[in-house]
N, C-alpha and C positions, 0 to 999 in steps of 0.2 A: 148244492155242493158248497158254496160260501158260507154257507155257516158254519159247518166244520171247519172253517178253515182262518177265517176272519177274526181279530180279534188279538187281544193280548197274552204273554207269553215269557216268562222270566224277565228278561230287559227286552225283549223284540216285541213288536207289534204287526201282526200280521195283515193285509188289507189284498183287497180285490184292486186290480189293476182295469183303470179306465184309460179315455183317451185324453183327459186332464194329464195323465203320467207319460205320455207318448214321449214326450224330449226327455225326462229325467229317465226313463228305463234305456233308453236310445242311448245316451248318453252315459250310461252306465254300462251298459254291451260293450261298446266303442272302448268306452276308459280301459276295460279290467278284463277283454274278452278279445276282442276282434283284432284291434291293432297288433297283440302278440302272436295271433295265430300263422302256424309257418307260410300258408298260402299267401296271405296280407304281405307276411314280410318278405316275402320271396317276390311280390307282383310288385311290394311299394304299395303304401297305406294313402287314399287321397282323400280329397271332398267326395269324388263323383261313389267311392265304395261309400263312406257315410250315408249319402242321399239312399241308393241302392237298399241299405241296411234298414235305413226309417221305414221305407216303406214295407217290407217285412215287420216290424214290430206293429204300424200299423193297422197292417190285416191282420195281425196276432190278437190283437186287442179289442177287435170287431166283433169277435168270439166270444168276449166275457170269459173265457177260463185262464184267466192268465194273473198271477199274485206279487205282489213284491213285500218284503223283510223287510223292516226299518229298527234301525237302532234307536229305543227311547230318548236317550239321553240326547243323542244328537240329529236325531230326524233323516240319517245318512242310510241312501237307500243301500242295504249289504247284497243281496240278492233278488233277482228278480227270476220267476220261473214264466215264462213263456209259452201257452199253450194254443196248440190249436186243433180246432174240430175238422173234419174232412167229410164233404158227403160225397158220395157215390152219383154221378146224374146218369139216370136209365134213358 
């Protein structure tokens, strides 16, 4: 699936998301995502919802299907998509 997807792109640069990226996608949720969401701000945004968060992005990342957008010019991650697998245990 990463090769269809990886790679460059007018000004973006597409990449497979590792757990080298764990703080910078973490950190981009949080910036541009999470803090504004009405539950966050209706609860109050702390440390302890961050930690909570990481660890989500982390087992997102565990999966290998998960990709982040980077602008050329400036290496500023714009999107990050987040995926994860689920199995079934019988």
């Amino acid at each position: 699936m990463a090769e269809h997807v990886v790679g460059d792109w007018k000004e973006f640069t597409f990449e497979l998301a590792t757990m080298a990226h764990e703080e910078e996608i973490a950190q981009h949720v949080r910036e541009y995502f999470l803090k504004d969401e009405t539950m966050n701000v209706y609860l109050g945004w702390d440390d302890n919802n961050a930690k909570n968060h990481n660890s989500m992005v982390r087992i997102a990342l565990t999966h290998r299907a998960s990709f982040i957008v980077r602008e050329k010019a400036t290496g500023e991650v714009l999107l990050q998509e987040l995926l994860r697998t689920f199995q079934h245990l019988n």
